[in-house]
NUDRENVEX-265630 format. One record per residue (C-alpha): x, y, z; residue number from 0; chain; residue in three letters. Coordinates in nm, 3 decimals. Example, Ala and Ser with C-alpha at 12.3 -4.5 7.8 and 13.67 -1.06 7.14 Angstrom:
KOLMAR        u        v        w  pos  unit  code
KOLMAR    1.230   -0.450    0.780    0     A   ALA
KOLMAR    1.367   -0.106    0.714    1     A   SER
This chain:
KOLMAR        u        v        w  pos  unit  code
KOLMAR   -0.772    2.940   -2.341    0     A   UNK
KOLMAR   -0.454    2.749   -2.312    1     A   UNK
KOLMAR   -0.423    2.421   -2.493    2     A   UNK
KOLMAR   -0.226    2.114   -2.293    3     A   UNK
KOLMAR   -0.153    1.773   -2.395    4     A   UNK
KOLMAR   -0.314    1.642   -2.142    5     A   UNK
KOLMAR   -0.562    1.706   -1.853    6     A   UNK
KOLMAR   -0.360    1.530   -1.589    7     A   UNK
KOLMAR    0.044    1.368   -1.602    8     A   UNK
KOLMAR    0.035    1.119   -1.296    9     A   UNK
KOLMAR    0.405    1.069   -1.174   10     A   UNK
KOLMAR    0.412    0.678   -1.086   11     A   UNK
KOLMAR    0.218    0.368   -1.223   12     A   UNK
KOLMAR    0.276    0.190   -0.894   13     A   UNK
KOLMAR   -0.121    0.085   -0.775   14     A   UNK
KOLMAR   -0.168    0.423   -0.588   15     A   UNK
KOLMAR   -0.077    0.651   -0.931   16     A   UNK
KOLMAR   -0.314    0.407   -1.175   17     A   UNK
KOLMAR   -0.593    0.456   -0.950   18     A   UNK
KOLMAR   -0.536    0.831   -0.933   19     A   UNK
KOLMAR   -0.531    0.772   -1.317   20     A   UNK
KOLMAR   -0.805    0.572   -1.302   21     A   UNK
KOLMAR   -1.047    0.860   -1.102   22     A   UNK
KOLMAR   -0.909    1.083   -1.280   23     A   UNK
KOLMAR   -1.033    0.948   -1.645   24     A   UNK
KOLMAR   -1.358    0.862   -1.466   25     A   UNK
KOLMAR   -1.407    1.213   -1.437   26     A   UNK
KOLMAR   -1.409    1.282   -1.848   27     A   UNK
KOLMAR   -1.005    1.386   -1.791   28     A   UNK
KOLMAR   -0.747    1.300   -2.067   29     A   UNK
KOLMAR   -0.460    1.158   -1.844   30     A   UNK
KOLMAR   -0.091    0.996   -1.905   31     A   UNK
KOLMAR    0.065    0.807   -1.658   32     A   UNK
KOLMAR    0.454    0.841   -1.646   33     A   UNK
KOLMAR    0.671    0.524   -1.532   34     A   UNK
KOLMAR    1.054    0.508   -1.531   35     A   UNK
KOLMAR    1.042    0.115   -1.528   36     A   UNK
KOLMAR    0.935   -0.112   -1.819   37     A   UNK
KOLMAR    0.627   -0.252   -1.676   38     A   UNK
KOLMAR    0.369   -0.140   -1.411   39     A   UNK
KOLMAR    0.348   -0.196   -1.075   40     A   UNK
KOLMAR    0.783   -0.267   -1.013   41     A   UNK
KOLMAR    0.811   -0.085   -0.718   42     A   UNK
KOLMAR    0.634   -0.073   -0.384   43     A   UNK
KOLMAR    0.287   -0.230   -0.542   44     A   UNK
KOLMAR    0.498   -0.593   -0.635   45     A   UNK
KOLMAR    0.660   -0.605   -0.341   46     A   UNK
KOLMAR    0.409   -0.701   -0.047   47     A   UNK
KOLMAR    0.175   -0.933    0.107   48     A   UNK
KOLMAR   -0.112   -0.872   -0.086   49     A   UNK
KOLMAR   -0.328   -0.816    0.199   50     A   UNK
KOLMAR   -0.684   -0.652    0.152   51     A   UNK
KOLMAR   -0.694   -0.453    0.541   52     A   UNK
KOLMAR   -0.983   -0.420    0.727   53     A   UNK
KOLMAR   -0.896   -0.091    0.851   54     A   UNK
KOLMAR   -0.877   -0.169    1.218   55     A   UNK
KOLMAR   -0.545   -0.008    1.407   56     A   UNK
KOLMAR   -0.550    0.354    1.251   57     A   UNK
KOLMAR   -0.627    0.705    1.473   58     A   UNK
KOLMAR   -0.933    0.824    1.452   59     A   UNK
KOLMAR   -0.959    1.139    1.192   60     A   UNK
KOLMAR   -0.646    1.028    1.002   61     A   UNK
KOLMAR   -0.619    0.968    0.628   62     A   UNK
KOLMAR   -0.514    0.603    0.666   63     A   UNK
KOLMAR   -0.841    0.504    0.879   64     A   UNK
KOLMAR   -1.072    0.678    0.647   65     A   UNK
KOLMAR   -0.907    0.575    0.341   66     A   UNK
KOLMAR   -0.883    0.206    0.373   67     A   UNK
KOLMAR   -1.232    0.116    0.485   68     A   UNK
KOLMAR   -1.315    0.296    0.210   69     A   UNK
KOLMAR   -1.090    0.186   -0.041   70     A   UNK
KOLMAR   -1.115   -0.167    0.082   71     A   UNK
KOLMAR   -1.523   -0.146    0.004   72     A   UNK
KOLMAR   -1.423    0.017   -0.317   73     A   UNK
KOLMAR   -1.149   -0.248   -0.358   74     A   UNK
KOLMAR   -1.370   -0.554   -0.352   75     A   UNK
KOLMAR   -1.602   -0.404   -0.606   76     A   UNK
KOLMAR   -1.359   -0.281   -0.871   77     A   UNK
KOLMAR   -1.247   -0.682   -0.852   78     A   UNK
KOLMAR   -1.542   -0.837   -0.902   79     A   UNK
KOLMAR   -1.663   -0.588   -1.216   80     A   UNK
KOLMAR   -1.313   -0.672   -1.339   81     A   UNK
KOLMAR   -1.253   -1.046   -1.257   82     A   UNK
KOLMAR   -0.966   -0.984   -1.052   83     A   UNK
KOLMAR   -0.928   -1.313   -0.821   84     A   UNK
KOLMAR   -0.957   -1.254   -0.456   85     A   UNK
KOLMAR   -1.007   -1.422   -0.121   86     A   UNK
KOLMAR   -1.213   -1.253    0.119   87     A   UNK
KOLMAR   -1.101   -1.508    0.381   88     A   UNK
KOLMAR   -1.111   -1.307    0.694   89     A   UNK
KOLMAR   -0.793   -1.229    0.963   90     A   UNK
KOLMAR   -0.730   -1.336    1.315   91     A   UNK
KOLMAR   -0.553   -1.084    1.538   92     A   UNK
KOLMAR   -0.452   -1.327    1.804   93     A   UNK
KOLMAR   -0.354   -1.289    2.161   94     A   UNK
KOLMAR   -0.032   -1.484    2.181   95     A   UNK
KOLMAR   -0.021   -1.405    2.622   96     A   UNK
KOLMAR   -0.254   -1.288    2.871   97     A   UNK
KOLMAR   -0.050   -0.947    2.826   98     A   UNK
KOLMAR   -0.179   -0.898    2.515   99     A   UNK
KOLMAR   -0.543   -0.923    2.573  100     A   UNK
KOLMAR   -0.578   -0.532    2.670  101     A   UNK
KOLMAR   -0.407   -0.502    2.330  102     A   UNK
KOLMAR   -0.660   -0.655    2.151  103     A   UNK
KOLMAR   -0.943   -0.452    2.326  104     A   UNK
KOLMAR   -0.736   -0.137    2.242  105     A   UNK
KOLMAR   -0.783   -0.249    1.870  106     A   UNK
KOLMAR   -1.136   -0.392    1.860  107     A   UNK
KOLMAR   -1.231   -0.021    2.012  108     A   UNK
KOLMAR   -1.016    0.143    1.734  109     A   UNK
KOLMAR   -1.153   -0.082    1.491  110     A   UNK
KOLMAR   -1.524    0.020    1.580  111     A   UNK
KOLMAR   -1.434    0.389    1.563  112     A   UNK
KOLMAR   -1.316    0.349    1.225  113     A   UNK
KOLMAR   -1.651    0.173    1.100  114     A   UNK
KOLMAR   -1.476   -0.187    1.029  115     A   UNK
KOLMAR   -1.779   -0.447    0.995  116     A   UNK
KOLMAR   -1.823   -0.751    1.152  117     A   UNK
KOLMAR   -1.541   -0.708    1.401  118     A   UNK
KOLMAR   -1.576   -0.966    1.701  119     A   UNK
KOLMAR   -1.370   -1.066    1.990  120     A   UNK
KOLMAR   -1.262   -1.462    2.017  121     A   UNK
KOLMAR   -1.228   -1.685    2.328  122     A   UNK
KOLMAR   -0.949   -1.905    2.289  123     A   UNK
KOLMAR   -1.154   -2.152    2.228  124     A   UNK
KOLMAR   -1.368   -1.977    1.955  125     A   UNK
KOLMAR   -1.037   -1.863    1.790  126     A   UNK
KOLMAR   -0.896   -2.276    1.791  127     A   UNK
KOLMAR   -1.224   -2.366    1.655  128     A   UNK
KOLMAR   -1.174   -2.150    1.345  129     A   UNK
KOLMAR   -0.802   -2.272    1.304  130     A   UNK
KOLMAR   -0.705   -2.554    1.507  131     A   UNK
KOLMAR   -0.347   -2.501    1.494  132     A   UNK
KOLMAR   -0.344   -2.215    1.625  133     A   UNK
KOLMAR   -0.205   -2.079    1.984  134     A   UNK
KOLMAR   -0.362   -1.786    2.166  135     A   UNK
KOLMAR   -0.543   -1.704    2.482  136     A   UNK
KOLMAR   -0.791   -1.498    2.252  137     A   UNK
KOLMAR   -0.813   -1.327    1.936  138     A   UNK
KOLMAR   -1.078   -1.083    1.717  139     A   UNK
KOLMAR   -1.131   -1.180    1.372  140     A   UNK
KOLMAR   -1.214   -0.921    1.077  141     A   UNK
KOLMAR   -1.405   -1.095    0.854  142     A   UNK
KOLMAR   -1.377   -0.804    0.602  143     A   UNK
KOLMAR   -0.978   -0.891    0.548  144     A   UNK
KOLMAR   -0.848   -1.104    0.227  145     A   UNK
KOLMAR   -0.606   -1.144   -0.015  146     A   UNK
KOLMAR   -0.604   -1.037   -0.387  147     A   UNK
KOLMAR   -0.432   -1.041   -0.700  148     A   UNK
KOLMAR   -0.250   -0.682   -0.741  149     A   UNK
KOLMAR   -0.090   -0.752   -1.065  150     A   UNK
KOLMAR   -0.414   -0.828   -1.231  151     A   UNK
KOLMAR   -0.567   -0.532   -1.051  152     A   UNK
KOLMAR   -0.312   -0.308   -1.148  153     A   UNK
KOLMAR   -0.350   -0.428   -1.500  154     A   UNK
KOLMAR   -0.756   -0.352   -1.500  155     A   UNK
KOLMAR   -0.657   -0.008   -1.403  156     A   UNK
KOLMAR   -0.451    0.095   -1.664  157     A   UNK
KOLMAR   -0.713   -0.069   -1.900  158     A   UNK
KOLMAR   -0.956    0.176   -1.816  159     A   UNK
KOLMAR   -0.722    0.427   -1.827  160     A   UNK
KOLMAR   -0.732    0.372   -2.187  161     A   UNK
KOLMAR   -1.057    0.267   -2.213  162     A   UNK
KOLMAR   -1.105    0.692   -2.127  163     A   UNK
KOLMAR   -0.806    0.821   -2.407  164     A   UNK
KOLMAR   -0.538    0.832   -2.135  165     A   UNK
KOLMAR   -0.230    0.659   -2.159  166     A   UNK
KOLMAR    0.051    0.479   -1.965  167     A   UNK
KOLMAR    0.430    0.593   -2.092  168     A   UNK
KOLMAR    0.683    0.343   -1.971  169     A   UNK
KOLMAR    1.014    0.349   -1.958  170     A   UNK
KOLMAR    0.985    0.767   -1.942  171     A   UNK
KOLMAR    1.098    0.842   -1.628  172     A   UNK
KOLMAR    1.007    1.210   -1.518  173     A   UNK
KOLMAR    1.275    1.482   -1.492  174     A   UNK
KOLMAR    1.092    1.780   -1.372  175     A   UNK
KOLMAR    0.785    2.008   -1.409  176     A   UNK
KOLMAR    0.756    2.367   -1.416  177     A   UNK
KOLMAR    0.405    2.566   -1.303  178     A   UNK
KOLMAR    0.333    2.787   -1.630  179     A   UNK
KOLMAR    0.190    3.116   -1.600  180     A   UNK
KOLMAR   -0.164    3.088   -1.596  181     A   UNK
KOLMAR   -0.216    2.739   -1.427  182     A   UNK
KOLMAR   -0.091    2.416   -1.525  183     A   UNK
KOLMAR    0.285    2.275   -1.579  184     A   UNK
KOLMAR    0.546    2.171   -1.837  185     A   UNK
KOLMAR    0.646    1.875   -1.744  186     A   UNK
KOLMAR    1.022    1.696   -1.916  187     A   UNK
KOLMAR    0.977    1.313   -1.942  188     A   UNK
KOLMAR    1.341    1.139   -1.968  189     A   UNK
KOLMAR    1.413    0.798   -2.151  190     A   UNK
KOLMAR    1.443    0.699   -2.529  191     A   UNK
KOLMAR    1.289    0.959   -2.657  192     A   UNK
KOLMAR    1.320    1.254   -2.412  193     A   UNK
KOLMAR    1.003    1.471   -2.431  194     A   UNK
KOLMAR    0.847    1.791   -2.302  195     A   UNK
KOLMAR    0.467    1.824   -2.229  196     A   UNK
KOLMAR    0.181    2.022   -2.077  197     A   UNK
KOLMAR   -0.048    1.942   -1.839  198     A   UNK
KOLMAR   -0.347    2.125   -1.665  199     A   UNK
KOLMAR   -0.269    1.910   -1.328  200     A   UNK
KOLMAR   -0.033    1.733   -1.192  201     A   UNK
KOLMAR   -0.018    1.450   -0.935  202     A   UNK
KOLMAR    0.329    1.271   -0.805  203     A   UNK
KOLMAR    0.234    0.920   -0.666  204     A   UNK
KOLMAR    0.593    0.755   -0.739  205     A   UNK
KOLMAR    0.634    0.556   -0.406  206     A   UNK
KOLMAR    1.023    0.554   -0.320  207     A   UNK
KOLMAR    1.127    0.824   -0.562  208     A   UNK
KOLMAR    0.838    1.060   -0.415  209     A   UNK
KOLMAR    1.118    1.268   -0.242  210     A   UNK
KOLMAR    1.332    1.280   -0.541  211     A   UNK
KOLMAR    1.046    1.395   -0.810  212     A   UNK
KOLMAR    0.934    1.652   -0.589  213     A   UNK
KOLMAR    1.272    1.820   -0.574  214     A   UNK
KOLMAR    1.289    1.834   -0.944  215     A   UNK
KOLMAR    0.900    2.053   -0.957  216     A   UNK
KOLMAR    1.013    2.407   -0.988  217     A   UNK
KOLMAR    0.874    2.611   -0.685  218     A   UNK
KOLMAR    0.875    2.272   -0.481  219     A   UNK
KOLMAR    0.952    2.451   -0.123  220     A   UNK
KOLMAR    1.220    2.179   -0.014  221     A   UNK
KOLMAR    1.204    2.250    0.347  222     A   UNK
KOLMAR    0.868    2.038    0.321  223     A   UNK
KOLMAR    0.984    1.732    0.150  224     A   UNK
KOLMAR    0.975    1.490    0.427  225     A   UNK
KOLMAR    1.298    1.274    0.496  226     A   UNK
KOLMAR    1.265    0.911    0.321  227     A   UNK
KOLMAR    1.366    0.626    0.524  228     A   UNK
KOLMAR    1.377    0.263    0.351  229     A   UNK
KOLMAR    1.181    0.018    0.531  230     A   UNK
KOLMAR    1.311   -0.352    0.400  231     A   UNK
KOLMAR    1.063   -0.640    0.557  232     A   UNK
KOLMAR    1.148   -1.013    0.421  233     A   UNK
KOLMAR    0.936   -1.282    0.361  234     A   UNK
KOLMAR    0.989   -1.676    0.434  235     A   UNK
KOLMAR    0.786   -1.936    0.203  236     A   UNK
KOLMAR    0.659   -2.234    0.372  237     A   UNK
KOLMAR    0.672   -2.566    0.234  238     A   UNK
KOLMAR    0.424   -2.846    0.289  239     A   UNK
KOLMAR    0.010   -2.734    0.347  240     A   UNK
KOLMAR   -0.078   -2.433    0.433  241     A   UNK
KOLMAR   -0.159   -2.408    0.820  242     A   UNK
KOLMAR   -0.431   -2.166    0.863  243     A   UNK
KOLMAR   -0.761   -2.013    0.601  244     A   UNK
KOLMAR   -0.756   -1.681    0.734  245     A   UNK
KOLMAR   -0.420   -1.419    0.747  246     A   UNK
KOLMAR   -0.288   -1.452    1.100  247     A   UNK
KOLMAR   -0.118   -1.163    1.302  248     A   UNK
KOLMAR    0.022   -1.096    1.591  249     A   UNK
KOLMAR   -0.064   -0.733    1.786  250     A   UNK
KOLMAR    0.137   -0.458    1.567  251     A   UNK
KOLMAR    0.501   -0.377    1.627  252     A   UNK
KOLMAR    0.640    0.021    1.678  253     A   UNK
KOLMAR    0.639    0.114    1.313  254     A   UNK
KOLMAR    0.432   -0.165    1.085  255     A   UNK
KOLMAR    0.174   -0.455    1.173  256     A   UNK
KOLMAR    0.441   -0.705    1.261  257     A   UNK
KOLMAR    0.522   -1.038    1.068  258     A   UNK
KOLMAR    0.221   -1.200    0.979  259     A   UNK
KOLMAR    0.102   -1.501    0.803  260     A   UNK
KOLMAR   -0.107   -1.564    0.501  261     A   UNK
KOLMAR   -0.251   -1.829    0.237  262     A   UNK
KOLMAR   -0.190   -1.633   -0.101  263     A   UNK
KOLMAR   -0.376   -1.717   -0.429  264     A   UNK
KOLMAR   -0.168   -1.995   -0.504  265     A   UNK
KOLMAR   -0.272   -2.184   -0.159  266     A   UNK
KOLMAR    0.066   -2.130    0.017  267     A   UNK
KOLMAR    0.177   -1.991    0.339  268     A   UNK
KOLMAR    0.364   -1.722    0.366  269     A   UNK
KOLMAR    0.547   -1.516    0.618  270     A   UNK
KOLMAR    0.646   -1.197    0.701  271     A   UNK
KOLMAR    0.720   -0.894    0.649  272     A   UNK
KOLMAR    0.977   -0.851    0.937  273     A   UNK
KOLMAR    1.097   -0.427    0.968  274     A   UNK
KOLMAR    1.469   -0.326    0.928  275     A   UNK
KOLMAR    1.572    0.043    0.831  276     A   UNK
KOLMAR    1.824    0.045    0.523  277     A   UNK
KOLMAR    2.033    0.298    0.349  278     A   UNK
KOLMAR    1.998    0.121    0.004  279     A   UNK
KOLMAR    1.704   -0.070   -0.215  280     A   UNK
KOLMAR    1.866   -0.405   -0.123  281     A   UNK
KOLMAR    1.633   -0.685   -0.223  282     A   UNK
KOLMAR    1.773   -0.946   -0.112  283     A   UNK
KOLMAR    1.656   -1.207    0.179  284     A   UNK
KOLMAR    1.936   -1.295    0.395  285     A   UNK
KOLMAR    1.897   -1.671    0.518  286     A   UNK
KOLMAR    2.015   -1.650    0.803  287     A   UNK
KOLMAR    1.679   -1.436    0.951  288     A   UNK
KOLMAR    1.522   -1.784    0.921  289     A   UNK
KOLMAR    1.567   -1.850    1.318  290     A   UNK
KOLMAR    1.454   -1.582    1.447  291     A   UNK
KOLMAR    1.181   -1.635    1.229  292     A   UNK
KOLMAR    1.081   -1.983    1.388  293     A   UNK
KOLMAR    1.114   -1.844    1.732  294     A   UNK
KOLMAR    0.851   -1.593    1.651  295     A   UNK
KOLMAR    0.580   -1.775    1.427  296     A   UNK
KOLMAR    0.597   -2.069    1.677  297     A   UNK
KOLMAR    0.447   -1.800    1.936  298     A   UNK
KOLMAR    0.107   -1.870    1.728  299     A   UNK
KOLMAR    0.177   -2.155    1.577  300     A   UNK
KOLMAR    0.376   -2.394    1.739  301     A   UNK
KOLMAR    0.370   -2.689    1.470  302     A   UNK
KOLMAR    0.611   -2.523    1.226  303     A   UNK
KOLMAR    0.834   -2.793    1.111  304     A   UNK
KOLMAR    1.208   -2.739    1.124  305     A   UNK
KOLMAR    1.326   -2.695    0.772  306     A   UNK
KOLMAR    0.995   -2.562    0.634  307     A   UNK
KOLMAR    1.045   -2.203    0.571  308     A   UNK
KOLMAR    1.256   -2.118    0.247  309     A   UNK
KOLMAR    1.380   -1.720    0.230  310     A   UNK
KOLMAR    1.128   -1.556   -0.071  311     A   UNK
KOLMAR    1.127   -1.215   -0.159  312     A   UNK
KOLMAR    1.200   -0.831    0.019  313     A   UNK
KOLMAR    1.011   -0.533    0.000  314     A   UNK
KOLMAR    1.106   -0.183    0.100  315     A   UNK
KOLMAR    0.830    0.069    0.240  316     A   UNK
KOLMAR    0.828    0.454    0.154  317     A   UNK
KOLMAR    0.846    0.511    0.524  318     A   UNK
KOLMAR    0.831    0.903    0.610  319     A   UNK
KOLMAR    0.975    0.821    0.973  320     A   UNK
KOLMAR    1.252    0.649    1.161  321     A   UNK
KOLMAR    1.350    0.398    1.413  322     A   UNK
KOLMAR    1.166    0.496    1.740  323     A   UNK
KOLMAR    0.964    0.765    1.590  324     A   UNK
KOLMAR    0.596    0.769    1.565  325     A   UNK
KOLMAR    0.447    0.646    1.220  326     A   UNK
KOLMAR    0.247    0.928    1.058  327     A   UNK
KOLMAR   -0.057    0.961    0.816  328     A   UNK
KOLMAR   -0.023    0.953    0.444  329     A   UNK
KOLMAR    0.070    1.290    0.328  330     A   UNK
KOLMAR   -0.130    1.412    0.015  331     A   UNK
KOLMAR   -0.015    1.753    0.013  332     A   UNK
KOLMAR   -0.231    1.994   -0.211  333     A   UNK
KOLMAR   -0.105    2.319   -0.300  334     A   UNK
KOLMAR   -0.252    2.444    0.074  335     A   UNK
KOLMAR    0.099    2.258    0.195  336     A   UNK
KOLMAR    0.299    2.408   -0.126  337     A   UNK
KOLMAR    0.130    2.693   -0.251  338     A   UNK
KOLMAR    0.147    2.539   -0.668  339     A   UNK
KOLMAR   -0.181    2.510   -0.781  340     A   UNK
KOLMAR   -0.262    2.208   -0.960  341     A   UNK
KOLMAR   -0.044    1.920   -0.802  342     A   UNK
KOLMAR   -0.094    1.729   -0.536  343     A   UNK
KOLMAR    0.221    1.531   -0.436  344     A   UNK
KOLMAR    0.183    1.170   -0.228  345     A   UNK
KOLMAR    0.467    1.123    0.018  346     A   UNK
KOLMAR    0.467    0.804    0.235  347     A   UNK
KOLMAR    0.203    0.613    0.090  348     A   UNK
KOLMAR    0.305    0.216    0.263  349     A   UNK
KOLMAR    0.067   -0.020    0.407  350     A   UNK
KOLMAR   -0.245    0.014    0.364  351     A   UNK
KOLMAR   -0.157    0.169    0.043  352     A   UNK
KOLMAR   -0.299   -0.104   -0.195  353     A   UNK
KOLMAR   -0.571   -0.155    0.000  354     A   UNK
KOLMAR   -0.694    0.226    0.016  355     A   UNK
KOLMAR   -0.578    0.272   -0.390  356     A   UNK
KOLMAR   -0.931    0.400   -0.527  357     A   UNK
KOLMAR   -1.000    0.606   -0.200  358     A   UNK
KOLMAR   -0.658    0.765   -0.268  359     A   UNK
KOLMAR   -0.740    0.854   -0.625  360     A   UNK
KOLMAR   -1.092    0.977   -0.535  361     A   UNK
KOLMAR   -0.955    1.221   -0.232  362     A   UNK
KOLMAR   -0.674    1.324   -0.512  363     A   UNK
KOLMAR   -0.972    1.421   -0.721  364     A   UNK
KOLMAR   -1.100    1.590   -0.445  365     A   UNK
KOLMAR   -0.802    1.801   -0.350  366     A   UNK
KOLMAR   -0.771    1.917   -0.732  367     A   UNK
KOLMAR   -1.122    2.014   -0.715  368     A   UNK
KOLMAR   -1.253    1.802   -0.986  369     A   UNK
């Protein structure tokens, strides 16, 4: 019987690799979590809105739908056993023209398919009711959508990782793995103190360097490694009260869910993301997006003050597809897609990533057969 280090090396302590973590060490599993940066959660997971999703635009049968109703349920649960702050405050999807109406039915149906509770379609005046402010000729609300603290989520996840003997390695970036005769891998872990190490399974959840880690797993076939494309969406900070209670969104955009607005834990409005394709992890917010930023928020809410948005922060998705092309499901590709036992490899895990976290992990469990 061969001897490893550990059960499980997770690749990636981004939200989506601790909860793998996380499942995994629920199942009795000795785990370490690899993470090239010197804190969790750097990447992807720090960089977004925040946003608990309902689960209402995916297709019917795909991983996303599934995955974030369940990890949402899942979600709200781990929080409150953990006292990890969170507003279940509810989301408007509004109908900013008479156009858009069919849009919204499209949704509500999809939303029904994919079991999202309490789903309801708004009159105008219903909707105005709710949040005065507002404009729209109609809207459905999800009263299932909220906000959260991911940091301290994240942080509750690598506690229990502990709290089961597993660990999380920062700064160790990982160089490469090899499949060992017999099952399991070598894996070589980079940084200070470059190390090698054994592990029974493997599972690469590193967000924007999922492309580049699985090029560096010996037997990887490289013809299925599916082309990155960087995603950058910026946010705007608004000054003054915050507008509305509930996150506010427009109908979804080719691509993403369009710039939205929403209160986060510290009370103030926020908006974005926007969607621009980039060759480089450029973080930075370019001021001069700010007008076409009023021209579309004043669609729904036409009481933005000049002056009141301030640029904030950038993000940059994991997006497995380009301009014009249709976005696809997550890709959690078992060794049925690569043929090495033992691994399962995440590729473009965006929105509704942090919402669908623990369902992640769980299916990874799954797909190991643990």
């Amino acid at each position: 019987m061969v001897e490893f280090d550990f059960d499980v090396v997770v690749v990636g302590a981004g939200a989506v690799g601790l909860a793998c973590g996380y499942a995994l060490g629920q199942r009795g599993l000795t785990v370490a979590v690899l993470e090239k940066d010197a804190a969790i959660g750097q990447g992807v997971s720090s960089r977004n809105s925040e946003v608990v999703h309902g689960g209402l635009y995916y297709p019917t049968g795909s991983l996303k739908a599934r995955l974030c109703v369940e990890g949402r349920r899942r979600l709200y649960a781990f929080c409150d056993r953990h006292h990890v702050e969170y507003d279940r405050c509810g989301k408007l999807v509004v109908a900013e023209s008479e156009a858009d109406l069919a849009r919204l039915e499209i949704i509500m149906a999809q939303a029904q398919t994919n079991d999202v509770e309490g789903m309801a379609v708004l009159t105008k005046a219903q909707a105005l009711a709710l949040e005065p402010e507002l404009a729209c000729v109609g809207a459905l609300i999800s009263p299932e959508s909220g906000v959260f603290e991911s940091h301290a989520y994240m942080l509750a996840l690598e506690g229990e990782i502990e709290a089961t003997g597993g660990a999380v390695v920062l700064s160790t970036p990982f160089e490469g793995a090899t499949p060992l005769e017999g099952g399991g891998f070598e894996v070589r872990a980079g940084g200070a103190e470059p190390t090698v190490l054994t592990c029974r399974y493997l599972v690469t959840a590193p967000g924007l360097s999922a492309q580049g880690v699985a090029a560096t797993i010996e037997g990887f076939p490289a013809a299925i490694i599916p082309k990155l494309h960087f995603g950058k969406g910026i946010y705007f900070r608004l000054s003054g009260k915050a507008p509305f209670a509930r996150l506010i969104y427009p109908p979804p955009i080719p691509g993403a869910l369009g710039t939205h607005y929403r209160r986060d834990m510290g009370g103030q409005g926020v908006f974005g993301p926007d969607l621009s394709f980039v060759e480089t992890l450029d973080y930075s917010v370019d001021p001069g997006a700010a007008p076409a930023f009023y021209a579309y928020i004043r669609k729904f809410w036409p009481g933005l003050p000049d002056g009141a948005l301030s640029p904030d922060y950038a993000g940059i998705r994991p997006k497995i597809h380009g301009p014009g092309e249709t976005q696809p499901d997550f890709r959690l590709d078992g060794a049925d897609v690569h043929g090495l036992p033992g691994l399962v490899a995440l590729f473009g895990i965006e929105s509704p990533g942090l919402t669908s976290s623990l369902a992640i992990g769980e299916e990874v469990a799954v797909r190991l057969g643990l």
